[in-house]
N, C-alpha and C positions, 0 to 999 in steps of 0.2 A: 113316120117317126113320132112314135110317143112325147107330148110337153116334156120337161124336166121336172118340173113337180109332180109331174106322176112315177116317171123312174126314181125319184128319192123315193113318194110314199109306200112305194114297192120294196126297197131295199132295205130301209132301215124301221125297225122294230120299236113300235113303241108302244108298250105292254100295257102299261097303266096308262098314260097319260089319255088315250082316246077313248077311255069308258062315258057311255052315256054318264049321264049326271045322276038320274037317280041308282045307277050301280054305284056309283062314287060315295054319294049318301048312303048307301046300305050297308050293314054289315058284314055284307058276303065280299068287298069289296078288299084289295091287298094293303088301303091305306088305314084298316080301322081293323087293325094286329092287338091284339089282348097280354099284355103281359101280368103274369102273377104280380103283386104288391109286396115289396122290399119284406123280408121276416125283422120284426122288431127285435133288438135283442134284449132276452129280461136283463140283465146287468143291466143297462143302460137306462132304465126305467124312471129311476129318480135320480138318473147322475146329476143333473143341473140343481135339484134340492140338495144332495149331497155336498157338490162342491162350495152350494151359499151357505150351510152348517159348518164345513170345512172353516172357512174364512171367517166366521165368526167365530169358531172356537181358538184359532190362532191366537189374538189378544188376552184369552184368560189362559189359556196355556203358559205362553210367555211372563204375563204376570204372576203365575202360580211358580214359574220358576224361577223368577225373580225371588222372589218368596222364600222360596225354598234357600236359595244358595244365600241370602239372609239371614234368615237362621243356623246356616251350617256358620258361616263365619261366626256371630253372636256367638256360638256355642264353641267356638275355638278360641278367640281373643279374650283378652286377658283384661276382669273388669276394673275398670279404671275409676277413681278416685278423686278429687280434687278437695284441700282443706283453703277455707279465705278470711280472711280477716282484713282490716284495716290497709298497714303497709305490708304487712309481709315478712317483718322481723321478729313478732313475738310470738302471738297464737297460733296463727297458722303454719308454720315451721315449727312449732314445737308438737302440733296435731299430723304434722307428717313425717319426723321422727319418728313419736311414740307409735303409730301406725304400722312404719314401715318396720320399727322395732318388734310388735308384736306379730305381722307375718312371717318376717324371715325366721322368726323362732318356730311357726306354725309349720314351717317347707315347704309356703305357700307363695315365694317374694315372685317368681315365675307366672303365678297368675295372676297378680293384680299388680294395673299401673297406681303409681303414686305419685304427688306433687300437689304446692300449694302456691299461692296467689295473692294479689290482695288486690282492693279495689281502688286503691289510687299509686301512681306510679314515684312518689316522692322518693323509695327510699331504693329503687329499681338498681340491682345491679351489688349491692349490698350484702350482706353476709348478715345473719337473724343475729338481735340484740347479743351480747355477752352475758349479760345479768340469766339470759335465754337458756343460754347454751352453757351453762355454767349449773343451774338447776338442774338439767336436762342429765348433764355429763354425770351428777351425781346418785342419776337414777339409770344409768348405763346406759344412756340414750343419746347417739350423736347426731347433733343437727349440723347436716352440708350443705343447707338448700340456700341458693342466692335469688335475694327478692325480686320480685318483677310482678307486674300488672296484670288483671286478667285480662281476656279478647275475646276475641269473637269466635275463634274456633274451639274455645273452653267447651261450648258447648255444643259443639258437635261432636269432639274427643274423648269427653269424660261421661261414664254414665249416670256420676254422684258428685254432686256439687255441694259443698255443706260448709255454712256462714257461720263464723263466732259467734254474734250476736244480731240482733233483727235489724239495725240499721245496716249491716252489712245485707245482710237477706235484702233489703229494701234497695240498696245500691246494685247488689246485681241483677234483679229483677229489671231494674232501669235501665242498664246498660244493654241487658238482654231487649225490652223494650224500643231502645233508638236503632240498636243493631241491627233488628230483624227487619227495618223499613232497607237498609242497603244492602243488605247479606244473605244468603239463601242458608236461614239458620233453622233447625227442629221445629215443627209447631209446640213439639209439647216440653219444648227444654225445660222452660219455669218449674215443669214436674221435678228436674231434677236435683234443684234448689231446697233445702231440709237446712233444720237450727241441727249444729253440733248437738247440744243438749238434750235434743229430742231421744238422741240412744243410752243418756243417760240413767244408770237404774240404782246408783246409790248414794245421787246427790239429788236433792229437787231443784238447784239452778235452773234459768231457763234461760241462759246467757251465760257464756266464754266472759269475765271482765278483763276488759283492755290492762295490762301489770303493768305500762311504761311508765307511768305515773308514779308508780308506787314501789315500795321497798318489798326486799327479797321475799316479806310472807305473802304476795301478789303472785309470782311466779311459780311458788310451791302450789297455789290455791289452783293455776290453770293447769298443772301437769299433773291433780288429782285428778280434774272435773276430766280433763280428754282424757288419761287412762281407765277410766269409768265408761265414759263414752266410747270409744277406740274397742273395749271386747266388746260389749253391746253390736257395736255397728260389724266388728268380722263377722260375729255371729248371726247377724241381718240377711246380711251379704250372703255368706256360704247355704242361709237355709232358703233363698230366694233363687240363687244359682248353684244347685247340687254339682251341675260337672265340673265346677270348680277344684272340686274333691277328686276326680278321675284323673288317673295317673297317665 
């Protein structure tokens, strides 16, 4: 009777495992099998450059349409206005009157917002002088604006700001000034800040004069100088924003 290790080595088959060693080492051997090398695919070549251009193009993409839908709005909204003075009972209600007077005659009240202001809140809540609106009414121009103070979203809201006189200029510059430390207000608001007078073309005033002081030829004198100023400034306006004019 044959050991038992020899009737297993007999019976069971083991094809590789009992190769001398330097068959094992050689190529001729069943463990050192050749396969061809993966086919690269050209697509894939510069995918990884591709996808880091990808990712960095996202942020100007996004901002460019940001962008974009910025100026679609701009170019729809209706440009906005603000006249200020002092309280808010004489000048500047009577410069957005006369304003608002000569667009609606233009067919133009649908594009531009209007409204005035003043820079300190005394007389807030109020109805503009009589002596005001009494001038005003004689020149076909009805003043309904009730007084109230400027803020802080003045200037985010409007895209023209325009002071009677330079201490007015000087006050809202200030207010814009303290605001901007609390408020996530324009950087370049102050831009929007201009004298009344400046649109002026056939008086050389360089100031709105405050009329409360004075008698009725004070009132006639403001509701020359802003009907003067007031077509100057439509005519600023419409030749700065043409589509204002598209129907």
């Amino acid at each position: 009777m044959r050991p038992l290790y020899t009737r297993l080595a007999t019976t069971i088959k083991l094809p590789y495992c009992h190769y001398p060693l330097p068959r094992l080492l050689s190529l001729e051997s069943p463990f050192f099998l050749s396969f061809p090398p993966p086919k690269q695919n050209p697509s894939l070549k510069n995918s990884n450059y591709q996808v880091r251009q990808t990712r960095r193009a996202r942020p100007i993409i996004r901002k460019a349409l940001m962008a974009s839908a910025t100026e679609a709005e701009a170019q729809t909204k209706p440009f906005s206005v603000l006249f200020v003075c002092l309280g808010n009972i004489c000048r500047s209600p009577a410069a957005e009157g006369v304003f608002r007077d000569l667009v609606k005659k233009k067919g133009l009240d649908s594009k531009l917002t209007i409204d005035s202001a003043g820079t300190i809140n005394y007389h807030e809540g109020n109805e503009a002088d009589p002596r005001m609106r009494a001038a005003s009414k004689k020149r076909g121009v009805e003043i309904t604006s009730i007084s109230r103070p400027i803020k802080p979203s003045d200037f985010r809201d409007f895209d023209l700001i325009l002071a009677m006189d330079k201490q007015n200029r000087e006050d809202i510059l200030g207010a814009f000034e303290r605001w901007s430390h609390r408020e996530t207000l324009p950087a370049d608001a102050h831009k929007k800040v201009r004298l009344m007078c400046s649109y002026c073309k056939r008086h050389n005033e360089t100031e709105v004069p405050d009329p409360y002081y004075g008698g009725s030829h004070g009132f006639e004198k403001v509701l020359d100088l802003l009907e003067d100023a007031c077509e100057s400034l439509l005519g600023s306006i419409l030749a700065e924003n043409s589509h204002l004019l598209d129907s």
